[in-house]
N, C-alpha and C positions, 0 to 999 in steps of 0.2 A: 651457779650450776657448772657443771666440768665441761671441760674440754678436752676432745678425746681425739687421736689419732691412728686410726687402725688400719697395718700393715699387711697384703693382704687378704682384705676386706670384702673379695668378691667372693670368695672360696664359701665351703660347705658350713663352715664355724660362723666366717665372718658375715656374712650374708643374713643369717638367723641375730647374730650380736646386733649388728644396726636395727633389725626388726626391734629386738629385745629393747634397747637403749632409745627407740624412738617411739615405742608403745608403754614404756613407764616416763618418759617425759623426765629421765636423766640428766641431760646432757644440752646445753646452749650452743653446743658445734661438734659436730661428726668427720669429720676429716676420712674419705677411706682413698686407698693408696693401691691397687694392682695394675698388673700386668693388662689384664684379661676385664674388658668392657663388660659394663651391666647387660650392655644390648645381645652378647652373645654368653652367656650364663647360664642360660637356663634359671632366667629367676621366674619364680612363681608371681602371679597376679599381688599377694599380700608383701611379698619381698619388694618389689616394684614400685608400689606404692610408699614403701617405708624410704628410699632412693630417692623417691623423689620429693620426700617432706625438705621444707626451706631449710633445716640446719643439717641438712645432710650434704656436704661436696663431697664427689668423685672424682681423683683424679689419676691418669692414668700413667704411670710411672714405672722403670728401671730400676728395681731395687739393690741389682748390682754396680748401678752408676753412682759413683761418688755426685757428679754434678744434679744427677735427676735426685737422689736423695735428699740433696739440699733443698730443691724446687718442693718438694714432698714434703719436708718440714715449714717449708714457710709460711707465716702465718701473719697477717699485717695488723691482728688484734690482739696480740701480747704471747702467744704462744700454747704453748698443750699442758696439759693437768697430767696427761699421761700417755704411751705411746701402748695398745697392744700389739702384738708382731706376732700374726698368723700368716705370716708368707715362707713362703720356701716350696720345694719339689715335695709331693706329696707320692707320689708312684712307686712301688718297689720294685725291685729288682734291676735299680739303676746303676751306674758304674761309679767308682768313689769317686770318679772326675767331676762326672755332674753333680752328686750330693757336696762336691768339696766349694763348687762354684753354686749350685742353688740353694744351699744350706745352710755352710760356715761361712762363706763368703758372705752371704747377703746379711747374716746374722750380725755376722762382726759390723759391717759399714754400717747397718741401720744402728747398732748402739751406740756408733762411734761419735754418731751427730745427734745423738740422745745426748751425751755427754758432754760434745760440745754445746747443745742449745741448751743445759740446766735443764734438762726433763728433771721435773717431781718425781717423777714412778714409771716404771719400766717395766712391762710385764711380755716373759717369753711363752712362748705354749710350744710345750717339747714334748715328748712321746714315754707312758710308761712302758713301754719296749725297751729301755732303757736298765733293767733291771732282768737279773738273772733268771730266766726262766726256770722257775721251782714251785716244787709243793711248796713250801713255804709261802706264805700271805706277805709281799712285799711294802713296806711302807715307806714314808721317805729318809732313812737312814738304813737301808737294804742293800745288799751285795749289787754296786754295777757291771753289768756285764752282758752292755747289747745282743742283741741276736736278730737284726738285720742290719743292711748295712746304713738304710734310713737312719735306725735309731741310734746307730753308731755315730753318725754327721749328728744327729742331734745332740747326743753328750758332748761332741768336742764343741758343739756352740754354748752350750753351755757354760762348759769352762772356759772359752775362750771369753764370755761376755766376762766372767767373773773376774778374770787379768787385769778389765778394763778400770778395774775400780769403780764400776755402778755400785753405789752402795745402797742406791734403790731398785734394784733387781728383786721381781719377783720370777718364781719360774713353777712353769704349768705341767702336769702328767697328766694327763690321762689315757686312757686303756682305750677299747675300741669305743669311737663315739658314732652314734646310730640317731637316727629321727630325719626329718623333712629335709630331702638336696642332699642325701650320705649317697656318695658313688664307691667309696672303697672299702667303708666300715661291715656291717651287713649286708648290703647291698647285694654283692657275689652273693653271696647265699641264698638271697630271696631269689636272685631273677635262676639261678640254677635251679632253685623249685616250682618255678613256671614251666623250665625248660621241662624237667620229667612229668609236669601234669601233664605237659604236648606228647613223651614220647610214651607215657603211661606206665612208666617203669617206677622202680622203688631207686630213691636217692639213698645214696653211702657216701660216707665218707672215710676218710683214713680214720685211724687208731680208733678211739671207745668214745663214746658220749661224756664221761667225765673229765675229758680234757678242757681246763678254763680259757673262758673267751672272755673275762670278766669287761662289762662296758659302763656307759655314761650316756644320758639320755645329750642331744647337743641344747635343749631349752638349760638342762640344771650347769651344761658347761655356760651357757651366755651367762644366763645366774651368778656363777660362781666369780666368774670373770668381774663384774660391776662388781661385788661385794670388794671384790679387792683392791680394785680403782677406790673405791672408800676406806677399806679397813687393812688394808693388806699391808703390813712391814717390809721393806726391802732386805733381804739376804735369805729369803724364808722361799722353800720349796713345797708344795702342796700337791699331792694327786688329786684327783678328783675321782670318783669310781661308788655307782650306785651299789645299793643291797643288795642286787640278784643270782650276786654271784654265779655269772652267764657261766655256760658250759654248752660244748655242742648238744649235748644231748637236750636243755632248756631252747635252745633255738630250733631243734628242727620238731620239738612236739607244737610250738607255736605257728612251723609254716606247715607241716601237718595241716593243722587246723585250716590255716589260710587258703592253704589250697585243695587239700584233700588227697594228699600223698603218703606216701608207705615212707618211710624213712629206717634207715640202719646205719651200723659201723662197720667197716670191715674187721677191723681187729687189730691189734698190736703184732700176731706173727706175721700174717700177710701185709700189713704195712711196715712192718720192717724188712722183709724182702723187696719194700718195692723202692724204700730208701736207698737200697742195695745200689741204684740206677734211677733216684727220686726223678731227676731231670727227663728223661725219656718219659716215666710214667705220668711226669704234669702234664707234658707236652702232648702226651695223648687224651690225658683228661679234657684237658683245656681246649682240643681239636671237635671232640664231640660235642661238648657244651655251647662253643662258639656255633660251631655249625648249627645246632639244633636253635640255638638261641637268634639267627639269621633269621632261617626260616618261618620261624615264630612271629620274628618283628615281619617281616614279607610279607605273611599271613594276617597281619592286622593290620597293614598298612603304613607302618612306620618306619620312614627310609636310613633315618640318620639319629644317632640317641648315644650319650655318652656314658649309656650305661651297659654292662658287660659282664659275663660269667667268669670271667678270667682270674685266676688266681696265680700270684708268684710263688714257686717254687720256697722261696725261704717263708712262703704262711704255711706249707704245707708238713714243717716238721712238728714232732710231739712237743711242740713248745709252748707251755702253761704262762696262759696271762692272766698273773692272782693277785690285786691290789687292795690295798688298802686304802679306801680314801676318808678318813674319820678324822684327820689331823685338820680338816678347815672347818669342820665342825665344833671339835672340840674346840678348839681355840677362838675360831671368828663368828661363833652361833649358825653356819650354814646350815639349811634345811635342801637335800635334796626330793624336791618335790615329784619325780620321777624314778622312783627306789628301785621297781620294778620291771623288766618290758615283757610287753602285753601284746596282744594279738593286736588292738585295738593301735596300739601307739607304731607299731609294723603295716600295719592298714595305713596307718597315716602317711607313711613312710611312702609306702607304695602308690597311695594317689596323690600324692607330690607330682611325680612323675606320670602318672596316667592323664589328669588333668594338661597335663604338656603337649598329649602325645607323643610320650617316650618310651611308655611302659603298655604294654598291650591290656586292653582293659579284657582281661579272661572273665567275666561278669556279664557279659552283654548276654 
């Protein structure tokens, strides 16, 4: 059975993977590696449980320290089958100092000691943001050409891994990923449509409903992730990206649903005037939602919750996220058993978090 080391490992992907890898009975040793304690996570009852199965260790680690990375690699029973690296800053609208030191930095040291310890397989999980926002269906031999400055740190770690001579490098795309513990993928958007069930208004947003938000459920990403710990070539890049071919306008007939809200677009002329000056206009978006979304939490009780209506200025351009992810199908048999998202698999999402006490349970 493998031996897996995952970089980290507490985050919204990785959290779910250990569940994934320790309820198919994968894996003889789980190794996970972050910053940031299980005990302050926000893990759910079933995530908790999976933590604390006997071939699960946590340890809590520097991914910027050459020395703690070593400690992070060591293993006094022969080593790893394979390293995944979901670590890095995950927040937009950072400054390239920090994406240069929580990004590339961290990317490059953790393959460095891949390299030196003879890892078998290497797998990075990088961002389909990475490719030129177009009508055009991106696949992975597609125009690069980021459009935040996240995704920007992500292609230079990229390349920067590929320098190193991994020639077991694999490397991960995917689009927005959404489902159980998502704080930045969907998330903004559902808890904004709580916000307007409280202020009774109709929710807008910039430009038209046909703009792509194309995603990936995060169970078809852990999925997808183990296939390739087994089957997966080193120098081979894969999206990953369901059938739903998400668009705004696919998301908000869904929290419609959920919630019982009016939803629209402003339009392309008036969101292009308001581009004119985007930054002032997020800044105001972002001031009402926040506040309303305060209140909200006050009103039900909930004092402290890492979750939040805030959106960065660089999500708020006409910037089309259209992926292709058919390449790890066709070639490695993957089935994404999540094609679609559903009111049902957004419910899920949501009481994630309500069960926590983070999300106001608008149901009572």
């Amino acid at each position: 059975m493998s031996r897996i080391l995952i970089l980290g490992g507490t985050g919204f992907i990785g959290r779910n993977l250990v569940k994934y890898l320790v309820d198919k009975n994968c894996c003889s040793k789980i190794k996970v590696i972050d910053k940031q304690s299980p005990a302050i996570a926000y893990f759910s009852e079933e995530i908790t449980k999976a933590f604390e199965n006997e071939i699960v260790e946590f340890k809590q680690g520097n991914l910027n320290s050459v020395t703690s990375i070593e400690k992070c690699y060591d293993d006094p029973d022969g080593g790893w089958d394979c390293v995944i690296n979901l670590a890095g800053e995950t927040k937009y609208g950072q400054t390239t100092e920090v994406y240069q030191e929580k990004i590339i930095s961290v990317s490059i040291k953790c393959a460095e000691e891949a390299v030196k310890r003879k890892v078998p397989k290497y797998i990075e999980v990088s961002t389909a943001q990475v490719y030129k926002a177009d009508k055009k269906i991106s696949n992975e031999e597609g125009t690069l050409n980021p459009w935040t400055r996240l995704a920007t740190a992500k292609l230079e770690a990229e390349e920067k891994l590929k320098e190193l001579g991994l020639q077991n490098l694999i490397i991960v795309r995917p689009p927005v990923v959404y489902g159980p513990g998502d704080i930045s993928g969907i998330s903004p958007r559902i808890i904004t449509a709580a916000v307007y069930k409280k202020l009774d208004e109709k929710m807008k947003f910039l430009w038209n409903g046909s703009l792509r938000l194309n995603s990936v459920h995060v169970y078809d990403v852990c999925s997808a992730l183990w296939l390739l710990v087994q089957k997966g070539e080193g120098g081979n890049t894969y999206n990953l990206c369901d059938k739903n071919d998400t668009t705004q306008s696919s998301i908000n007939v869904l929290l419609e649903e959920i919630f019982g809200i009016k939803t629209g677009f402003i339009g392309k002329v008036v969101s292009n005037l308001a581009k004119i000056n985007m930054k002032s206009a997020t800044e105001d978006v972002n001031e009402k939602h926040l506040d309303s979304w305060a209140s909200l939490c006050k009103d039900h009780g909930i004092r402290s919750t890492p979750l939040t209506t805030y959106l960065d200025q660089e999500l708020l351009y006409n910037t089309p996220l259209y992926i292709d992810g058919s390449k790890i199908e066709k070639e490695l048999g993957f089935e994404y058993k999540y094609p679609k998202m559903t009111k049902k698999l957004l419910e899920e999402q949501i009481n994630y978090f309500t069960k926590l006490g983070l999300f106001p349970n608008l149901w009572k």
